[in-house]
C-alpha positions as CSV (number, residue, x, y, z in Angstrom):
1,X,25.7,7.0,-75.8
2,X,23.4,6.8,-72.8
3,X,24.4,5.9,-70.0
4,X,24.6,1.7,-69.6
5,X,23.7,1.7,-66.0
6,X,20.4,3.0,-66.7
7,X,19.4,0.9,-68.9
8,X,16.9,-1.9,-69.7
9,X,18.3,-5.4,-70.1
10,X,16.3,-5.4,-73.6
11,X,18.6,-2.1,-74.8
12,X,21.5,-3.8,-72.8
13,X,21.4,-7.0,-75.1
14,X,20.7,-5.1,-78.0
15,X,24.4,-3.1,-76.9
16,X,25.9,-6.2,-76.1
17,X,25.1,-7.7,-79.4
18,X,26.4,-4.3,-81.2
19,X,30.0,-4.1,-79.7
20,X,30.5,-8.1,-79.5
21,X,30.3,-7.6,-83.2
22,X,32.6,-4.4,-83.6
23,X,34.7,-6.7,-81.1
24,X,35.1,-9.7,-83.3
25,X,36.1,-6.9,-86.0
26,X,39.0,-5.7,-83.7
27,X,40.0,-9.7,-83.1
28,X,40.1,-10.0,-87.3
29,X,42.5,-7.4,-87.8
30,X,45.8,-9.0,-85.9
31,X,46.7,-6.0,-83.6
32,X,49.1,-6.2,-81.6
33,X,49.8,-2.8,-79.4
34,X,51.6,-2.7,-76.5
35,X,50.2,-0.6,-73.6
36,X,51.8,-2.7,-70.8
37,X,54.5,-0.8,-68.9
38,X,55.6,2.8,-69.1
39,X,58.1,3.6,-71.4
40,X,59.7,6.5,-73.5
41,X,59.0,5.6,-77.3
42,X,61.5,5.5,-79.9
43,X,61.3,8.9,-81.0
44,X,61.4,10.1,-77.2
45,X,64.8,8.1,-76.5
46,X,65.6,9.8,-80.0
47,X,65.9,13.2,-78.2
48,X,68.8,11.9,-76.0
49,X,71.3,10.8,-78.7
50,X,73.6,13.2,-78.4
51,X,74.2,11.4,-75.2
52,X,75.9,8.6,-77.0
53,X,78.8,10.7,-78.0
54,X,78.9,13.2,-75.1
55,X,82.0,11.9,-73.4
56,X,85.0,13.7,-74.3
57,X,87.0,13.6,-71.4
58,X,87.2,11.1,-68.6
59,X,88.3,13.0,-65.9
60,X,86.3,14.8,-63.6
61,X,86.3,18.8,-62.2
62,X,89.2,17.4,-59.6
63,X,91.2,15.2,-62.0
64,X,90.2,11.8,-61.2
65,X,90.1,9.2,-63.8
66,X,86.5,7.8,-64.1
67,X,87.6,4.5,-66.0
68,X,89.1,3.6,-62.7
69,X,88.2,2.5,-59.0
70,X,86.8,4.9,-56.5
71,X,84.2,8.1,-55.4
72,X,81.7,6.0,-53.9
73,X,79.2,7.7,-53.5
74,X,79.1,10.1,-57.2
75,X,81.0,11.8,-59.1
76,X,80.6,15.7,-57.4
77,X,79.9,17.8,-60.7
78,X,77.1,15.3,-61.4
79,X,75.5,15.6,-57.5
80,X,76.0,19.5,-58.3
81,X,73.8,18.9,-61.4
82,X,71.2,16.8,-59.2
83,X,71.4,19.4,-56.8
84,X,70.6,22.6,-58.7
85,X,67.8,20.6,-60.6
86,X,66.3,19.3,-57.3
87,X,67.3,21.9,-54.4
88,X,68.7,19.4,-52.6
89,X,72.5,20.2,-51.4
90,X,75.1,18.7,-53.2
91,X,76.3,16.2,-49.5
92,X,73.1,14.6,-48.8
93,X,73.0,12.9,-52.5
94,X,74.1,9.6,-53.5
95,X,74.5,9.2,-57.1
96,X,74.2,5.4,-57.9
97,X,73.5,3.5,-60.9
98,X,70.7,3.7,-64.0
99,X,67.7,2.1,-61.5
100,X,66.1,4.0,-58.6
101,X,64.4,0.8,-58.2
102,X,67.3,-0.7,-57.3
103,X,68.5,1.7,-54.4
104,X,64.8,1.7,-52.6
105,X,65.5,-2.2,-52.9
106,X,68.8,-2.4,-51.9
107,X,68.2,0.8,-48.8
108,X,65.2,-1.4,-47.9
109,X,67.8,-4.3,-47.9
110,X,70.0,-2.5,-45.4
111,X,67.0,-1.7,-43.0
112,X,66.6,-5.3,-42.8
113,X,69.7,-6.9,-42.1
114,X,71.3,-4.1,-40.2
115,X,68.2,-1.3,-38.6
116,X,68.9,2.2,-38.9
117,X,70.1,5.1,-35.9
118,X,70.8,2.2,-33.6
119,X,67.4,0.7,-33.7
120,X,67.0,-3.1,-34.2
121,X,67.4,-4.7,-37.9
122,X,63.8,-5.1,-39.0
123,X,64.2,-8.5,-39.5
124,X,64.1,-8.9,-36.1
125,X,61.8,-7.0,-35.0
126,X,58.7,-9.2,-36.0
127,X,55.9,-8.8,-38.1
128,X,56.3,-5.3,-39.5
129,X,53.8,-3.4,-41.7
130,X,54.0,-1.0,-44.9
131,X,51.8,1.6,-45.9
132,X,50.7,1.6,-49.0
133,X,49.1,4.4,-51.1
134,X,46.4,2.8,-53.8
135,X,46.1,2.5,-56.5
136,X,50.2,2.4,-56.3
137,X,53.3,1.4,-58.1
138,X,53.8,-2.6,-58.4
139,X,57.3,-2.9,-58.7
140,X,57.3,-0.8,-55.2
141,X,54.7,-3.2,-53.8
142,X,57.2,-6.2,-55.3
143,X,59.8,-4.6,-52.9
144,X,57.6,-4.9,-50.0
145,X,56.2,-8.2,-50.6
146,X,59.4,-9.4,-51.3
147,X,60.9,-8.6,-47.7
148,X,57.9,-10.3,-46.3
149,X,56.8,-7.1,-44.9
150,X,53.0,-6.7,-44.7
151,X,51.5,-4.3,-47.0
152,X,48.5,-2.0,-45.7
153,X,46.2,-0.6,-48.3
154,X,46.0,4.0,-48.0
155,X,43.0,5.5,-50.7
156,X,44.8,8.0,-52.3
157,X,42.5,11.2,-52.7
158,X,42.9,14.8,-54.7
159,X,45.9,16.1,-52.5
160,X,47.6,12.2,-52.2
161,X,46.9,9.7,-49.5
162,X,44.5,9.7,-47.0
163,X,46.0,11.2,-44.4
164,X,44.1,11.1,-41.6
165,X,44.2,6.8,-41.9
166,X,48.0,7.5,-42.3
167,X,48.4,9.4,-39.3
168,X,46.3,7.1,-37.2
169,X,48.0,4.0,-38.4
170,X,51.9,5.4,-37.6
171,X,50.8,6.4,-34.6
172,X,49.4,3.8,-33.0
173,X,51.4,0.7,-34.4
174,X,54.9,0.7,-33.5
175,X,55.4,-2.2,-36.3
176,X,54.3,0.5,-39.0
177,X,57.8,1.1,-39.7
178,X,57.7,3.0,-43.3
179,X,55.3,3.9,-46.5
180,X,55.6,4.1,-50.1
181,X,55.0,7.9,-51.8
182,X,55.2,9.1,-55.2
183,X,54.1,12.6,-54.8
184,X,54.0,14.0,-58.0
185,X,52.3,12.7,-60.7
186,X,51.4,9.8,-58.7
187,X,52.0,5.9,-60.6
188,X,49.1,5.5,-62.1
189,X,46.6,8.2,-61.1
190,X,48.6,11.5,-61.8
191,X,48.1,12.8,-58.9
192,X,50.2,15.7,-57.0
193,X,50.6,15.7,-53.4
194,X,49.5,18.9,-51.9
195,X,51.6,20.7,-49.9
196,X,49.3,20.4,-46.5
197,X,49.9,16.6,-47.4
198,X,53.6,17.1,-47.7
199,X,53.6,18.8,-44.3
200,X,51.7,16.1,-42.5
201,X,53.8,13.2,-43.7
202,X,56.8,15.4,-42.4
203,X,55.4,15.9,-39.0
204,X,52.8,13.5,-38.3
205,X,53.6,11.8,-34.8
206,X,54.9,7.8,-35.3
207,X,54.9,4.8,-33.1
208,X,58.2,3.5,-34.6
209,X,61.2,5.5,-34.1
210,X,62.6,3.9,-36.9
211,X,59.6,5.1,-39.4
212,X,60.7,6.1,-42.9
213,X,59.3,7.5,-46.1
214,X,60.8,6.2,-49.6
215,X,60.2,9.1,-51.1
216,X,60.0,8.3,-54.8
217,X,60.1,11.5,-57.0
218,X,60.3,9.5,-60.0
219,X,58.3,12.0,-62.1
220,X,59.4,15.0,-60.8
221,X,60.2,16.9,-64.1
222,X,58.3,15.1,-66.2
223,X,55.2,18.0,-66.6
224,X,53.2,17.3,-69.7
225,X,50.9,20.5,-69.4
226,X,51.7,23.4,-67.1
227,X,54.3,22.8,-64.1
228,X,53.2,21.4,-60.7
229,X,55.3,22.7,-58.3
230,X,56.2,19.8,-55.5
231,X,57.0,21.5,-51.4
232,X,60.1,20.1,-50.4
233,X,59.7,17.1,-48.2
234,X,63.4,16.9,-46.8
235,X,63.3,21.0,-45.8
236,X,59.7,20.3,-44.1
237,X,60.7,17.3,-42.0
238,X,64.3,18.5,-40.7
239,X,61.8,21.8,-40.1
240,X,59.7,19.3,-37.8
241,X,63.1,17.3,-36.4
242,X,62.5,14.2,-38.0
243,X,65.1,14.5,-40.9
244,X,66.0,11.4,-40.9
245,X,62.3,10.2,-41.6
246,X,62.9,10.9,-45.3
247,X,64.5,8.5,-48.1
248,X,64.5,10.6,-51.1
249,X,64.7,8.7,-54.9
250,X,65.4,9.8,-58.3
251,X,66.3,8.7,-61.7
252,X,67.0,9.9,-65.3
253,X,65.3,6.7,-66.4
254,X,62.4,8.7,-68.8
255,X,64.8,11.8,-68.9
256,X,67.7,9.8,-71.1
257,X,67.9,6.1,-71.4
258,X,65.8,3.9,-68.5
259,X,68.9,1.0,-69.3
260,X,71.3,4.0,-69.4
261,X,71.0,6.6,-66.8
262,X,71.5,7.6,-63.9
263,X,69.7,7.1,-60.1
264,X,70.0,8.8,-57.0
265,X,69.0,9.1,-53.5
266,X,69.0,11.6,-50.6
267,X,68.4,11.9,-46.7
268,X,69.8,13.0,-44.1
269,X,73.5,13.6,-42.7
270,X,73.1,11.3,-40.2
271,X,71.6,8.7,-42.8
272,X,73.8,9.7,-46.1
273,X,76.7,8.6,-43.5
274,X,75.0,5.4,-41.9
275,X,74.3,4.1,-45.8
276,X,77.6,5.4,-47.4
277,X,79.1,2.9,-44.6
278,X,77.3,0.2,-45.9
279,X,77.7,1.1,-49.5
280,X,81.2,0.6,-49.3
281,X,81.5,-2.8,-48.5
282,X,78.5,-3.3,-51.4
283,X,80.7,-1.7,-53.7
284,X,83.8,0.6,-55.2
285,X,81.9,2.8,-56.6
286,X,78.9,3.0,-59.9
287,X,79.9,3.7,-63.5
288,X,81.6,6.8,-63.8
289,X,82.0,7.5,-67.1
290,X,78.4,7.2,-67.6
291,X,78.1,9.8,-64.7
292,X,80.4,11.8,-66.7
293,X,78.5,11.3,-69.9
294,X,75.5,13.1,-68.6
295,X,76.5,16.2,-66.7
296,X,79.2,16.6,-70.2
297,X,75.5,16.6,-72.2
298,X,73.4,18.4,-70.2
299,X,75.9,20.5,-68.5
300,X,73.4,22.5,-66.3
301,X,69.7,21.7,-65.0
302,X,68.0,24.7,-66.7
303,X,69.4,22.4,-69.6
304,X,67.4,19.4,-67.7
305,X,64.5,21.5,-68.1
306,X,64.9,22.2,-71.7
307,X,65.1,18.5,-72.5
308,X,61.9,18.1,-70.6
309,X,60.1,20.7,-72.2
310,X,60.8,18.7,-75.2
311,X,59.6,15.4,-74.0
312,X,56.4,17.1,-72.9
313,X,55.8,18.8,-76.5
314,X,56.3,14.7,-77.4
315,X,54.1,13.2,-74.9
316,X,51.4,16.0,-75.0
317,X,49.6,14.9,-78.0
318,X,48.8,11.1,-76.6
319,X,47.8,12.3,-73.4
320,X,45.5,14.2,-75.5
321,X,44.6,11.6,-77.9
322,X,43.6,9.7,-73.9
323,X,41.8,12.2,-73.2
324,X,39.8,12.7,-76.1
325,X,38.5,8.9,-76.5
326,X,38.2,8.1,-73.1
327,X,35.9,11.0,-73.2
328,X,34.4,10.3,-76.5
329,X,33.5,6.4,-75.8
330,X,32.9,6.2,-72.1
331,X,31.7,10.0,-71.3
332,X,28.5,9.7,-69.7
333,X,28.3,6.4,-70.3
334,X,28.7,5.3,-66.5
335,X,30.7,2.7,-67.6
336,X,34.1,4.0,-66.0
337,X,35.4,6.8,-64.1
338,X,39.1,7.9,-64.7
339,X,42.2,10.4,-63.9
340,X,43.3,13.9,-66.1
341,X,46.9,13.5,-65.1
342,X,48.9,17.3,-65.8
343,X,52.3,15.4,-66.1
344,X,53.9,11.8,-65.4
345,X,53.5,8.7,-67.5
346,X,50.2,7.0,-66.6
347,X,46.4,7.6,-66.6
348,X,44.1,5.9,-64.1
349,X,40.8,3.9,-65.1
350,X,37.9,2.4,-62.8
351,X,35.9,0.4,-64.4
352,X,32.6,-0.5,-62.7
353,X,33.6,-3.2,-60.1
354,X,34.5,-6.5,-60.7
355,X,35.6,-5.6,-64.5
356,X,38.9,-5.0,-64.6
357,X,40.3,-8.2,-64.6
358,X,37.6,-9.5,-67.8
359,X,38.5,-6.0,-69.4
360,X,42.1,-6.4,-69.7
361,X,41.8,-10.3,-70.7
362,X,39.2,-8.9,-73.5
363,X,42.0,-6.5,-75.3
364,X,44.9,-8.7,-75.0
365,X,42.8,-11.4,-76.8
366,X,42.3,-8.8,-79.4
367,X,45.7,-7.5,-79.8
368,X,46.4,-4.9,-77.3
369,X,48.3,-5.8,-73.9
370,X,47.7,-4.2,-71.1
371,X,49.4,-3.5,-67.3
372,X,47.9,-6.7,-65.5
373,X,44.4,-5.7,-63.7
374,X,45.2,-5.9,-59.7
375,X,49.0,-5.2,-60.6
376,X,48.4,-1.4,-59.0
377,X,47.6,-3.3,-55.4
378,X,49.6,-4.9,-52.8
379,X,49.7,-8.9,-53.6
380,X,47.9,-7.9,-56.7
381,X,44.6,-7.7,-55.4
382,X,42.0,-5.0,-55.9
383,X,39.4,-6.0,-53.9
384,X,37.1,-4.5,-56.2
385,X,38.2,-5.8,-59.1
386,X,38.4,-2.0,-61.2
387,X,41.3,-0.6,-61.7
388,X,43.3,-0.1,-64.9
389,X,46.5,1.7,-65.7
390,X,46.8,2.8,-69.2
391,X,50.8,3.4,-70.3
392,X,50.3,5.6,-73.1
393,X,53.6,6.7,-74.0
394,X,55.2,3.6,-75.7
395,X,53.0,3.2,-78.7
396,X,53.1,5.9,-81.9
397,X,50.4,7.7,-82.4
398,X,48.1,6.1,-84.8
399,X,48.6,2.4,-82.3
400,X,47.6,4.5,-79.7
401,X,44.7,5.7,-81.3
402,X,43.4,1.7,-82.2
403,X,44.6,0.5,-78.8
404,X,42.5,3.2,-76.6
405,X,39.4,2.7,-79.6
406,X,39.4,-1.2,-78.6
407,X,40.7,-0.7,-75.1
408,X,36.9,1.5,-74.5
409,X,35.4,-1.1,-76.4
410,X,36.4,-3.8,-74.1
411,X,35.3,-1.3,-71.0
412,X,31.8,-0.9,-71.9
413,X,31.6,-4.7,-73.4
414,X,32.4,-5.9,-70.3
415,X,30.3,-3.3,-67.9
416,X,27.2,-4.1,-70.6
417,X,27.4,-7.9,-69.6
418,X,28.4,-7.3,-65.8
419,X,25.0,-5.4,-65.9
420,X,23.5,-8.1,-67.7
421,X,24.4,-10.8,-64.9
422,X,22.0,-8.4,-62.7
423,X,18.8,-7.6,-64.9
């Protein structure tokens, strides 16, 4: 197809009259596909059933029963296990429950009501701000808003955020007091923060003493093509003396069972012991047998990796099937723009501006629902009304297929009568 932004408004109503009809087709046949959120499929939660039966003893390396109270802070064969899969030693991890969601909540909690290193609880502290990397990860930006914290926009480019508006806004704003990352396979683009990035958010200069990174490493296995390797943000900010800047997250949640695994979090001495205090009037301790449960299955991370080798085989064929149709219907069509993710769980779509929102009302009328349009900005608002974020690891392969045919469908519908309004 030519492209629809250079056309005449006579071939643009002769389009628009072609895929309204291949649209009402989609509408007769009853789909209904679910591209909403990102998660593992049936057959991908399939590759972790061994899990169900992987307990067969309840005590740990030391002796201690796991049915009962106590270790705070994780079970230590299972930090080991976090450790060797994420070069992070074994003391400066917190094993906690099956959401990292819920520790960047709860840690964000505890900066609130109580400060951190002797500086003043954020709650009192005024007006503070949050930098926030866009497009971005709602549920983070939920956090945020939630705390009544206000959230400042940060493009992301090819190596991660904008750094040079990153470093001017910590440094000159003392009520900057943190920002969101996920460096690798960034929620929704895919993309991997280089490691000059890396070393800038480790020793970029701050207004706020009290500045910290939630470092979200959600995806940091989870390599659908060839490996991207991730530098090591905790080694390059206690390098630069600013250890403490750095709140590190992780979860098993698309390794195993998202309702079943297990999360974690890292930092510094100084913080590991700051939060641990706090922890333990929070709680006793997390499940422990389902600690147990995984380092019993997995029983080493080059085991980890082996398990992730075989989600990637899994997922590798619908990023491919993405690939393919986005470039088949919208290639050259000027119609949308979008991301070739190596690894993660998302892909990233612009559509021209002031489309997104029309788009993704357009395929959920016909069948196929998508993540809300705005939902990858702060307060859900893209000011330019255009980005998308396709989940494509839920649905089986042939869904997939219909949902990203009508999903395009919708995209140049949409751009074709945007244009329209113009000509």
């Amino acid at each position: 197809m030519a492209a629809i932004t250079e056309m005449t408004r006579e071939e643009l109503l002769k389009l628009e009259e072609k895929l309204s009809s291949r649209y009402e087709e989609f509408k007769g046949q009853g789909l209904k596909l679910d591209m909403s959120r990102g998660k593992p499929g049936p057959a991908q939660l399939d590759l972790s059933n061994g899990l169900l039966t992987a307990l067969t003893d309840y005590h740990t390396e030391s002796g201690a029963d796991a049915r009962n109270y106590g270790i705070l802070d994780g079970v230590p064969e299972v930090k080991k296990l976090f450790s060797d899969l994420l070069d992070i030693p074994a003391d400066q991890i917190i094993v906690g429950g099956s959401s990292s969601l819920n520790l960047m909540y709860d840690q964000m909690a505890r900066l609130m009501l109580f400060g951190t290193q002797g500086e003043k609880p954020w709650k009192d502290a005024g007006q503070i701000k949050w930098l926030c990397p866009v497009p971005g990860y709602d549920r983070h930006f939920g956090v945020t808003e939630e705390m009544g914290i206000q959230m400042i926009p940060v493009p992301m480019n090819d190596e991660g955020p904008d750094m040079d508006l990153v470093e001017k806004l910590a440094a000159e704003d003392e009520s900057v007091k943190g920002m969101w990352c996920v460096p690798l396979y960034a929620n929704p683009t895919g993309i991997c923060y280089s490691d000059r990035t890396v070393e800038r958010l480790a020793s970029m200069k701050t207004a706020a003493k009290d500045f910290r990174i939630f470092w979200d490493n959600a995806y940091g296995v989870h390599h659908v093509y060839e490996e991207v390797r991730l530098k090591d943000i905790l080694k390059a900010a206690a390098a630069c003396g600013n250890e403490d800047r750095i709140l590190y997250f992780f979860s098993t949640s698309k390794i195993t069972f998202p309702g079943a695994g297990l999360a974690m979090m890292a930092a510094s001495p100084a913080n590991i012991a700051e939060i641990k205090k706090r922890m333990g009037v929070q709680t006793i301790g997390y499940d422990k047998l389902n600690q147990l449960r995984h380092v019993q299955y997995f029983k080493s991370a080059d085991n980890i990796r082996a398990h992730m080798k075989k989600l990637g085989d899994a997922l590798r064929p619908k990023f491919d099937l993405v690939a393919e149709t986005l470039e088949k219907e919208l290639g050259g069509t000027g119609a949308a723009r979008w991301t070739s993710p190596r690894g993660g769980y998302f892909v990233s779509l612009d559509t021209l501006p002031g489309c997104a929102k029309e788009t993704v009302r357009l395929a959920k009328e016909a069948g196929v629902v998508m993540t809300g349009a705005g939902a990858t900005w702060p307060y859900k608002k893209d000011p330019e009304d255009q980005n998308i974020r396709i989940a494509p690891t839920y649905p089986e392969l042939d869904e997939l297929g219909q949902a990203m045919e009508l999903f395009c469908l919708c995209v140049k519908l949409c751009a074709v009568r945007k244009l329209l309004q113009t000509k």
